[in-house]
N, C-alpha and C positions, 0 to 999 in steps of 0.2 A: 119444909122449904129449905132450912138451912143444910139439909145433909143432900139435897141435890145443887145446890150450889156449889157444896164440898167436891158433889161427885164430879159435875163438872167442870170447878179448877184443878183435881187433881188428874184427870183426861187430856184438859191442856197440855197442864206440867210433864205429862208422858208422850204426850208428844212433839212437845220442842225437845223435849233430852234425848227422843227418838232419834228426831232430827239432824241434831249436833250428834248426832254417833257416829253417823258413817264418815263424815268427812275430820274426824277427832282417830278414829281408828284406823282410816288408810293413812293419816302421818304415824299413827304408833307403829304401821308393821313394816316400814322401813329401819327400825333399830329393835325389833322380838322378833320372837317366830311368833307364826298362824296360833300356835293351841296355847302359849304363854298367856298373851294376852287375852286369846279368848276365857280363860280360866281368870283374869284379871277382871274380866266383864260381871262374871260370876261372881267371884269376891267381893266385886264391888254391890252386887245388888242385893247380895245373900248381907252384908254390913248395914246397907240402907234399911230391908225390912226387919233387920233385927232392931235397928231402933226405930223404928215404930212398935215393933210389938212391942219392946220394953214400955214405950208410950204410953200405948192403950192399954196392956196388963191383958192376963190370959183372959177368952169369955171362951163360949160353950157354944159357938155357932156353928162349929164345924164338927159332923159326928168323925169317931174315932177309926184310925186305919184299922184295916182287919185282915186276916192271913189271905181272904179271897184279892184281895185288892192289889197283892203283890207282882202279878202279871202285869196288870197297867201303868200301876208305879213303876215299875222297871221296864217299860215302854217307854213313858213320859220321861224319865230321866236321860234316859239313852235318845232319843229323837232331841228333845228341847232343850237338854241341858251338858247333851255331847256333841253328837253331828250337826246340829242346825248352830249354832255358835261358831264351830270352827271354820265351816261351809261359808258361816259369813266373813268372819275373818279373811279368810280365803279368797273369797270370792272381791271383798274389799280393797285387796293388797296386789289383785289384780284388774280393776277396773279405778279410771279418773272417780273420784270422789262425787261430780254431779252425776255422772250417768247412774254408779250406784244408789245412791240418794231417790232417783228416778224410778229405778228398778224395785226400789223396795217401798216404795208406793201402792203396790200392785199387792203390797199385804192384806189387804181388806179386799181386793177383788178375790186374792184366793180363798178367803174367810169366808164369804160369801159365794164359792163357787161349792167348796167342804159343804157349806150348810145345808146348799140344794141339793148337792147330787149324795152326800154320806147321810145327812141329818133329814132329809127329805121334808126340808123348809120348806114354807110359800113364799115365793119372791113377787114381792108386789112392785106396781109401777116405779116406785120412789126406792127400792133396793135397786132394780136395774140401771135406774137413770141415774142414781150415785156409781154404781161401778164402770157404765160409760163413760163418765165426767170422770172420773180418776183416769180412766185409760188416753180419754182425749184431754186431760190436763199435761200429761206424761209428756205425748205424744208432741205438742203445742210449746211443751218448756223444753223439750229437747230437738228443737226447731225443725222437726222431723229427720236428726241426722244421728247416726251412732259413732260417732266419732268415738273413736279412741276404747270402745267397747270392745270387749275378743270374746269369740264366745266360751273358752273356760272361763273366766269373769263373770258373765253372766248367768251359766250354767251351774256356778257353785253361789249366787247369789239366789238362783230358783230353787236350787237343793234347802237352802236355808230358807228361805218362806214356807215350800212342802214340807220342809221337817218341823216348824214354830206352828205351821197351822195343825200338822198331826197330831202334834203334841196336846195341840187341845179339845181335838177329837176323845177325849179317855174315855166315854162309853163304851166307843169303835173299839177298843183296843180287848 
């Protein structure tokens, strides 16, 4: 029980710092450029799990990379950890901070669109009626208007979902 507790405040925790990103990143890209900061993002995340694993200390959960696995990796890197980062940047620096915020809500509908139609999930009643409710939450908080939205802004906000959700496709790849 305690390590689903765990697992569940540390879900939270990632998603409030989710949260605070986009409107934390569209004031950073008024004084960087797009790929600066995006590599800042990196930095900063590649620093975080480095302590935690000093933390927890090495275990054996995860079997070892191997020369087949090379293609995917260098899929994964290049999608999740090149284009979908900068796209966001990108697409951050040119959209108001709520509409992106809004926009990138829609990460979990395209999670679950990847699942069904690449991963040939079963979407059951309660996956549908969560990707509804996200699209009519959107939809409801952005009082049905797109103010101040362009569609480069948006369209490198979409680029950046499609590339974060590829990226975790790695069977696919």
């Amino acid at each position: 029980m305690a390590s689903l507790r765990c697992g569940q405040l540390s879900g939270f925790a990632a998603a409030v710092l989710f949260g605070c990103s986009a409107p934390l990143i569209s004031t950073f890209t008024a004084s960087g450029s797009s790929l600066s900061i995006a590599g800042l993002l990196y930095a900063g995340a590649t620093l975080a799990l480095a302590i935690v694993r000093l933390m927890k200390g090495r275990t054996q959960d995860e079997s070892p990379l191997q020369r087949r696995d090379a293609p995917a990796l260098a899929g994964l890197i290049l999608l999740g950890g090149i284009v979908g980062p900068v796209a966001l940047v990108h697409g951050l620096a040119r959209l108001p901070a709520a509409s992106s915020s809004l926009l990138l809500n829609l990460e979990t509908v395209f999670t679950l669109a990847i699942a069904v139609l690449v991963g040939r999930e079963h979407l059951g009643k309660r996956g549908a009626a969560a990707a509804a409710l996200t699209i009519a939450g959107a939809i409801v908080l952005s009082d049905g208007s797109l103010g101040g939205v362009n569609a480069t802004g948006a369209a490198l906000i979409a680029s950046f979902l499609g590339t974060s959700r590829c990226s975790r496709c790695d069977p696919t790849l």
